[in-house]
C-alpha positions as CSV (number, residue, x, y, z in Angstrom):
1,X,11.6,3.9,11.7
2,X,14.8,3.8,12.7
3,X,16.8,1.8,15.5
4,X,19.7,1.4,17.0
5,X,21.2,-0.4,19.6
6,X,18.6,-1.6,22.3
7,X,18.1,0.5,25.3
8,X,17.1,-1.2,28.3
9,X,17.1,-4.6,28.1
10,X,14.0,-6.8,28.8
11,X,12.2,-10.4,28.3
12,X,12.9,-10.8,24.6
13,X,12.5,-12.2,22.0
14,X,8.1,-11.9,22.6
15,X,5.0,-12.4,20.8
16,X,2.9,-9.7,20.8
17,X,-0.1,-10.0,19.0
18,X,0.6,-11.1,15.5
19,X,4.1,-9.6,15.8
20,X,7.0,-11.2,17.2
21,X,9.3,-8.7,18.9
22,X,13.0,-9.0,19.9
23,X,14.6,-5.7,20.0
24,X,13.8,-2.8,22.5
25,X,15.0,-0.1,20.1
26,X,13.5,3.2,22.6
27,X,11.3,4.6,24.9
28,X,9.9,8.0,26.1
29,X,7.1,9.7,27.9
30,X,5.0,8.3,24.8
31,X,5.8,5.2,23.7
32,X,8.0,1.7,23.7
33,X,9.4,1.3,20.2
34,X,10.4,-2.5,19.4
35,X,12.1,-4.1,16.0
36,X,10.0,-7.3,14.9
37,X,8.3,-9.3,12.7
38,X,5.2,-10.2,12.0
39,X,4.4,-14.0,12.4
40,X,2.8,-14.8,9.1
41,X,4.7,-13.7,6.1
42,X,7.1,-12.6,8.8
43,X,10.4,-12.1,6.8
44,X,9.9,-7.8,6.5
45,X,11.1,-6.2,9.7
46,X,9.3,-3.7,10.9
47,X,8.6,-1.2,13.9
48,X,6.3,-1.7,16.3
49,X,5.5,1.5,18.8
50,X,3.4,0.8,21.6
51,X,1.4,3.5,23.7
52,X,2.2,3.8,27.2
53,X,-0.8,3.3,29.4
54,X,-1.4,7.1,29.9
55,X,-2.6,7.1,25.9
56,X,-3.9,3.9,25.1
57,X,-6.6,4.3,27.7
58,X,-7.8,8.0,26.9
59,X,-10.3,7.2,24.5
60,X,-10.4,10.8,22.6
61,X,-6.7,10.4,22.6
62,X,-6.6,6.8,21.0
63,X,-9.6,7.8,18.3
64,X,-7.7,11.2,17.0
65,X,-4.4,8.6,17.2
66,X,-6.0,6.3,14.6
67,X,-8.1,9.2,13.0
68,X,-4.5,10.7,12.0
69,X,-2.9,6.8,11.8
70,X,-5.1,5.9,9.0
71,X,-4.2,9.3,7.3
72,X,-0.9,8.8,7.6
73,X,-1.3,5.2,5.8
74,X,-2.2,6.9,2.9
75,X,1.1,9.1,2.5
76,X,2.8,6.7,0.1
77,X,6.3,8.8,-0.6
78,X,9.9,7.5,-0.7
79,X,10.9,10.1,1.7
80,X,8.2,9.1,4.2
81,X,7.9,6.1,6.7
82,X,5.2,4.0,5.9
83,X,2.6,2.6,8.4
84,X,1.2,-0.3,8.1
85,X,-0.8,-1.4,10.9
86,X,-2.5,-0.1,14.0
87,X,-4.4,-2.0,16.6
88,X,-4.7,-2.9,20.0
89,X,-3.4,-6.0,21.8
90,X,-3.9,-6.5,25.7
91,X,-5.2,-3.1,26.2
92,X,-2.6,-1.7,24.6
93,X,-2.4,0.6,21.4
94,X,0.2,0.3,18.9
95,X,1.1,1.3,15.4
96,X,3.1,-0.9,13.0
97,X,5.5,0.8,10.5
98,X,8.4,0.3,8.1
99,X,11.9,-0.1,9.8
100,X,14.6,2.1,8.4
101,X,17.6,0.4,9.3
102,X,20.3,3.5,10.5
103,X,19.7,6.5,12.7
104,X,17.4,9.3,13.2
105,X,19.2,12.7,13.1
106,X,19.6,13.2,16.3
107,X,21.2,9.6,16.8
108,X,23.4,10.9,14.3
109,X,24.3,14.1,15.4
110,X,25.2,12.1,19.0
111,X,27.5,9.6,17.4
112,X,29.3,12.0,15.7
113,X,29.9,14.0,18.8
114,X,31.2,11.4,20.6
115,X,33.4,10.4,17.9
116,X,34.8,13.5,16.8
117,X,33.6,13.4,13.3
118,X,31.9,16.4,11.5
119,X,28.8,16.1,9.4
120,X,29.0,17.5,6.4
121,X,27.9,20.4,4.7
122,X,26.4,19.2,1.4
123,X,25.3,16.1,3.6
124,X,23.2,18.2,6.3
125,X,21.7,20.1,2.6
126,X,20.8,16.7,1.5
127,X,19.0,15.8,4.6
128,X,16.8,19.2,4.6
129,X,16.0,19.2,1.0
130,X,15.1,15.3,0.9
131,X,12.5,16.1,4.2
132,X,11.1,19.3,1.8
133,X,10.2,16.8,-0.4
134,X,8.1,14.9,1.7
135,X,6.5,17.6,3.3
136,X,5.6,19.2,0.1
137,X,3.9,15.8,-0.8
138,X,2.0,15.8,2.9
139,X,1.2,19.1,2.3
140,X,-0.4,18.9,-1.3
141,X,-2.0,15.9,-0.7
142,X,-5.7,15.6,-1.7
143,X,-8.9,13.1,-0.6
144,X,-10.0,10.7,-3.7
145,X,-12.7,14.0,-4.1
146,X,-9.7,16.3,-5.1
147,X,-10.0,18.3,-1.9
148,X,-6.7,19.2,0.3
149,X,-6.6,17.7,3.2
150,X,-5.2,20.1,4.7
151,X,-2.0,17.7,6.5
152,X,0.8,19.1,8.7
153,X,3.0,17.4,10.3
154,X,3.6,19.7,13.5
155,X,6.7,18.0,14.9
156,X,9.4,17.8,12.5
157,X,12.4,17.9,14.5
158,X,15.6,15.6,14.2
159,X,14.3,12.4,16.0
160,X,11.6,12.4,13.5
161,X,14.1,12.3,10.3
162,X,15.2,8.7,9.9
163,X,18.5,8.4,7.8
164,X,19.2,4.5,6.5
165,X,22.7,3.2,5.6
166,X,21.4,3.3,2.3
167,X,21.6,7.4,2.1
168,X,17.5,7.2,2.3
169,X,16.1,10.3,4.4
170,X,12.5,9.5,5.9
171,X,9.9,11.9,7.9
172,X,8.1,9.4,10.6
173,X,4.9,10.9,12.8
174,X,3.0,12.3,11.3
175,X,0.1,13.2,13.2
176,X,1.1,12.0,16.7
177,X,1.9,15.6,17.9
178,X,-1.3,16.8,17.3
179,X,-3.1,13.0,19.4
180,X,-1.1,14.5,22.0
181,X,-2.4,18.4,22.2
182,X,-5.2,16.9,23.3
183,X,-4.4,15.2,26.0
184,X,-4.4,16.8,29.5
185,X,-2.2,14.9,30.9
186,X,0.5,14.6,28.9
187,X,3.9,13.7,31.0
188,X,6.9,16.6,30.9
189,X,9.0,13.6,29.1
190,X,6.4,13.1,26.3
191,X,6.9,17.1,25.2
192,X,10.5,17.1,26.0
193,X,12.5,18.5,23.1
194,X,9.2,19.5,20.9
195,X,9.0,22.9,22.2
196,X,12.7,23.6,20.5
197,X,11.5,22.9,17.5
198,X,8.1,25.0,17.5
199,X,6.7,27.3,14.9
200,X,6.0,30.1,17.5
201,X,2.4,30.0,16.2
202,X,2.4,26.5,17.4
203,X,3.9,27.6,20.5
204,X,0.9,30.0,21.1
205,X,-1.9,27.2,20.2
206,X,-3.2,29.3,16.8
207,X,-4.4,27.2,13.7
208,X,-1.2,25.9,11.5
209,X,-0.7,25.1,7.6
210,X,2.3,24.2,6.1
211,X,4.6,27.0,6.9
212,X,5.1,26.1,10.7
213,X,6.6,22.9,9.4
214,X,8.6,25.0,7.3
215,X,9.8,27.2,9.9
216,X,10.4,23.8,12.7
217,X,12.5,22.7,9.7
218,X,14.5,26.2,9.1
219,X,15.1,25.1,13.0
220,X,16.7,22.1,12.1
221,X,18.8,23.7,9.2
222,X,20.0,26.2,11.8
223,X,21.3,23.9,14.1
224,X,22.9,21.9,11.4
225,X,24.8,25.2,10.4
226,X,25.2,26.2,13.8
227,X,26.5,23.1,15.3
228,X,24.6,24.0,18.2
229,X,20.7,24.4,19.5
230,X,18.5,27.2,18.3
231,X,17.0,27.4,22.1
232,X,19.1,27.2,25.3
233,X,17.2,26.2,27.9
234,X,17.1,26.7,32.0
235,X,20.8,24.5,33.3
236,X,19.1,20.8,32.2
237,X,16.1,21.6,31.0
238,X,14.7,21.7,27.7
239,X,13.5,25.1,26.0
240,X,10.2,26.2,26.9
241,X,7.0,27.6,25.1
242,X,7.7,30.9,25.8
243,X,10.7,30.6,24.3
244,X,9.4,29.1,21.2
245,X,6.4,31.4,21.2
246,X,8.8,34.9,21.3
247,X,11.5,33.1,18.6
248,X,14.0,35.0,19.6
249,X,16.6,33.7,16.6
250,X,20.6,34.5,17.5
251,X,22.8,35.4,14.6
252,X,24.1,32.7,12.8
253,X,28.6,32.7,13.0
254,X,30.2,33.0,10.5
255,X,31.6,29.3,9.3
256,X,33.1,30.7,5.8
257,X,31.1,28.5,3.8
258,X,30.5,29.1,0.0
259,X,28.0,31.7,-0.5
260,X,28.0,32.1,2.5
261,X,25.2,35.2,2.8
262,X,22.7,33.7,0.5
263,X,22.8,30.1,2.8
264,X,22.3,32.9,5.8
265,X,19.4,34.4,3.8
266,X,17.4,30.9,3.1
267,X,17.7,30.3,6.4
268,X,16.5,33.8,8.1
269,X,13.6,33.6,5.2
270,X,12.1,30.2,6.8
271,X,12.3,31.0,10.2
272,X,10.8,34.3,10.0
273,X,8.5,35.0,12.7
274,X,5.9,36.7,10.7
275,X,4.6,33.6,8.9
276,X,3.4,36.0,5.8
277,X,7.2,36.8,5.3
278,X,8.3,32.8,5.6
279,X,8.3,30.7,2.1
280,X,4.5,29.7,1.4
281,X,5.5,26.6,0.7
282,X,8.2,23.8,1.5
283,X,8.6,23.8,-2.8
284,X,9.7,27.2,-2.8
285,X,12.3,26.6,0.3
286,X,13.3,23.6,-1.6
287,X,13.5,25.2,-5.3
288,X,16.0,28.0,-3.3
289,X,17.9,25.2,-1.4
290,X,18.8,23.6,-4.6
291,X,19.9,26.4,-6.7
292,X,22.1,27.5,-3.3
293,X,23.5,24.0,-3.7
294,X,23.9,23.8,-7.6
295,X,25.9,27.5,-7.4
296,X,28.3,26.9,-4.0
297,X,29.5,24.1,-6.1
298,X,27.9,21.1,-3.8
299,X,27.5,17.6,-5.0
300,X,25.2,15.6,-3.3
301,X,23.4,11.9,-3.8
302,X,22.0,9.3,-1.7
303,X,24.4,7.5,-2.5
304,X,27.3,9.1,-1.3
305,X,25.6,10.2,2.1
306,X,24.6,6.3,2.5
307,X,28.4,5.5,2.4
308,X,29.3,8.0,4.4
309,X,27.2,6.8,7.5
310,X,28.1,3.0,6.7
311,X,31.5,4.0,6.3
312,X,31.9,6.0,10.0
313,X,29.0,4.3,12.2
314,X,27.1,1.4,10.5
315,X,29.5,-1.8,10.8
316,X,28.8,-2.3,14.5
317,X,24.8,-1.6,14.6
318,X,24.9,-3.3,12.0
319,X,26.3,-6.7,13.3
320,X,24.4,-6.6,16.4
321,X,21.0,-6.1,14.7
322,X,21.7,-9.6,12.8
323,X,23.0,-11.5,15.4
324,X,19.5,-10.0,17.6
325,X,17.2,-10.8,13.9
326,X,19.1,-14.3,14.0
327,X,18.3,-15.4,17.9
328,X,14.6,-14.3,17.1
329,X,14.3,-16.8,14.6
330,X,15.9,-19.2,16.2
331,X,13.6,-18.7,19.1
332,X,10.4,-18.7,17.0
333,X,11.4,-22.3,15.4
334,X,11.2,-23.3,18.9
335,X,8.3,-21.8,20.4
336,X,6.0,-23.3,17.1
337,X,2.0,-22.2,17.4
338,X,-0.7,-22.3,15.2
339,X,-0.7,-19.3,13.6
340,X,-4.6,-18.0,12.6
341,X,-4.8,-14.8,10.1
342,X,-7.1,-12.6,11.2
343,X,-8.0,-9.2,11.1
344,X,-6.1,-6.3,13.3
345,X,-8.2,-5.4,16.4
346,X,-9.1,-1.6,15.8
347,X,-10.3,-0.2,18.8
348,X,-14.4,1.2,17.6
349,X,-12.9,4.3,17.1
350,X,-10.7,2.8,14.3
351,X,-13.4,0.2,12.6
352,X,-15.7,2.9,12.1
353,X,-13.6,5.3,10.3
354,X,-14.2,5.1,6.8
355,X,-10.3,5.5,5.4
356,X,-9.2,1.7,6.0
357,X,-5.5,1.4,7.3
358,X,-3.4,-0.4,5.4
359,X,-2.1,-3.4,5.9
360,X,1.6,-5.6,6.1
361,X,2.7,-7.5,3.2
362,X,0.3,-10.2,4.0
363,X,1.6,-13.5,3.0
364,X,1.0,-15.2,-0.3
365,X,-2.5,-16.7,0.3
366,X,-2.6,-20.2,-0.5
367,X,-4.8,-21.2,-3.5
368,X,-7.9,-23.1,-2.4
369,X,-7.8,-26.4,-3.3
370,X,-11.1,-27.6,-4.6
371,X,-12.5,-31.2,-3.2
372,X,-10.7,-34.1,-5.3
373,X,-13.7,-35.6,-7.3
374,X,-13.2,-38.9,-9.2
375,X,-13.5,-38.6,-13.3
376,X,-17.3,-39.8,-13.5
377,X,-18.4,-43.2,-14.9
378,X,-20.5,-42.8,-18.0
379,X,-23.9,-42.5,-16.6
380,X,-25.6,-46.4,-16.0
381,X,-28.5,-47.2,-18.5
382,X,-32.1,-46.3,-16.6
383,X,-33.0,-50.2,-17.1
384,X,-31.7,-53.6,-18.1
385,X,-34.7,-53.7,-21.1
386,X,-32.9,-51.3,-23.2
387,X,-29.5,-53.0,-23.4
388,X,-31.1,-56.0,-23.9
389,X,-33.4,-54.5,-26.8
390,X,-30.2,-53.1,-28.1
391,X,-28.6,-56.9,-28.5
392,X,-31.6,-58.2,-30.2
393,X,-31.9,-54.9,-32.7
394,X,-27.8,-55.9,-33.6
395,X,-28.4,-59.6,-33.9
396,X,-30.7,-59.3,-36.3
397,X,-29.7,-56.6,-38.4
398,X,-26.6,-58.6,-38.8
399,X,-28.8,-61.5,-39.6
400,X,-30.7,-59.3,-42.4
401,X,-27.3,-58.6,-44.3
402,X,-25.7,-62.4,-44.0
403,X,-29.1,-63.7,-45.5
404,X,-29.2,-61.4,-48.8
């Protein structure tokens, strides 16, 4: 996941649990997000997202959390974040996942606001098409029985797409959006924003498959090509269901890009409202995207998008995340305790799932060293008789061959 620079400060570095934590990286109506490291093998950073009270104690809530958690464990894709860990510590539920050091899009799209700077084109391409791919993998994935299993994400929207200094593009959360359709009493902040980014079946509460992802990423796209949001709406509120459920989709201006109409076409073709008329799947949005790319004349690479963001925004983040990383372990030198391994502490719900969760990097077990045993001394005669037979039986055999 990524981070960056803390929001409201508070009383770190901490332990918690088997994690020591020393950046507040975020918070909303779901969740505090920390950077850490875990204790034992604890040079990996990593994200750890706690649950606010409201979830960690709603127990159908916390079992479709690590129902979906341990699913999303199994995603093992370079375009998506990987979780390692979930548990619960002092009453409080968490997940554990892999720390992409940069922004999420909307971080980005915020920076470069502020500063004045436009995002790209072929870079905003690079970001959808690279987020295809990982959605096409969730979607195709099958159990170990070679059945589908059926995953969609239902919240891909820009705080979800994590974008690393090294040009990496990862889809976080998968799952979580549909813990919280659960939950009755889920606060206006936990929802804020998702309704923008709706398929306007999911808007409606009707079953999904993979093209309401498709369509909340034809959102995104939109936006990008817009420089603008899809949904406007009441003065400082965020767009609502109804809004999401109707899609009312405004006309795209006219930027005078390359190919121009085609872009415009790709784009009206995923967020078509009739879900029969959208591309079936994010392979066929993606197989479009590319050949768009390949004739407007774009070229795009990770490696050119991660110098980009290093380039414009990254020095600064940068420098305070190390000097933060650095205080932590100077902090943990001097706070030594004996550190026990030991297994996470899944709520029931989680220990009697049969998909185990993966876990961190554990840390090179030590070899177990066997009991030193002393070389053994040739075993002692069973009686004094025989070695003294043994003498006589010599003696005079010798005897024998001197008197011949």
């Amino acid at each position: 996941m990524a981070a960056s620079v803390s929001v409201t400060p508070e009383d770190l570095p901490r332990r918690f649990g088997r994690y020591v934590l020393f950046d507040k990286i975020g918070e909303g109506g779901m969740a505090r997000i920390y950077l850490g490291r875990a204790e034992i093998g604890g040079d990996k950073l990593l994200v750890v997202k706690q649950m606010l009270p409201l979830f960690s104690n709603t127990t159908r809530f916390s079992k479709l959390l690590i129902d979906e958690a341990k699913l999303a464990a199994e995603l093992t894709n370079s375009n998506i974040v990987q979780v390692f860990d979930l548990g619960r510590e002092d009453n409080v539920l968490y997940i554990a996942m892999e720390y992409v050091e940069g922004f999420d899009l909307r971080q980005l799209l915020q920076q470069c606001s502020k500063r004045q700077i436009a995002l790209p084109l072929e870079f905003s391409l690079f970001i959808v098409t690279e987020t295809l791919k990982a959605l096409d993998y969730a979607h195709r994935k099958k159990s170990e029985a070679g059945e589908p299993l059926g995953i969609v994400h239902r919240d891909v929207s820009p705080s979800n797409l994590l974008l690393s200094f090294h040009g990496e593009v990862k889809l976080c959360d998968f799952g979580i959006a549909r813990a919280m359709a659960v939950h009755e009493e889920v606060p206006d902040e936990a929802i804020e924003g998702k309704a923008g980014y709706m398929s306007p079946e999911a808007a409606r509460g009707e079953a999904l498959d993979a093209r309401a992802d498709v369509f909340s990423l034809g959102i995104v796209l939109w936006e990008l090509v817009a420089g603008r949001k899809l949904y406007r709406g009441a003065t400082g509120q965020p767009p609502s269901l109804a809004q999401a459920s109707m899609a009312e989709i405004p006309q795209l201006p006219d930027r005078s890009l390359p190919q121009q109409a085609e872009l415009y076409r790709i784009i009206g073709r995923a967020l078509s409202v009739d879900a029969e008329a959208r591309y079936g799947s994010c392979r066929d949005m993606r197989r479009e995207l590319d050949e768009y790319i390949q004739t407007a004349g774009f070229t795009v690479s990770q490696l050119k998008f991660g110098e980009w963001i290093t380039q414009n925004f990254g020095t600064e983040i940068i420098e305070v995340r190390r000097e933060r990383e650095q205080s932590a372990r100077v902090w943990s030198s001097v706070h030594p305790r004996a550190l026990e391994v030991s297994e996470p502490k899944l709520s029931k719900a989680a220990s009697s799932s049969k998909v185990p969760l993966s876990e961190p990097a554990p840390a090179p077990k030590a070899v177990p060293r066997t009991a030193s045993v002393a070389p053994s001394a040739p075993p002692a005669s069973k009686s004094p008789l025989f070695a003294i037979m043994g003498v006589l039986a010599l003696a005079l055999l010798a005897a024998f061959w001197l008197l011949r």
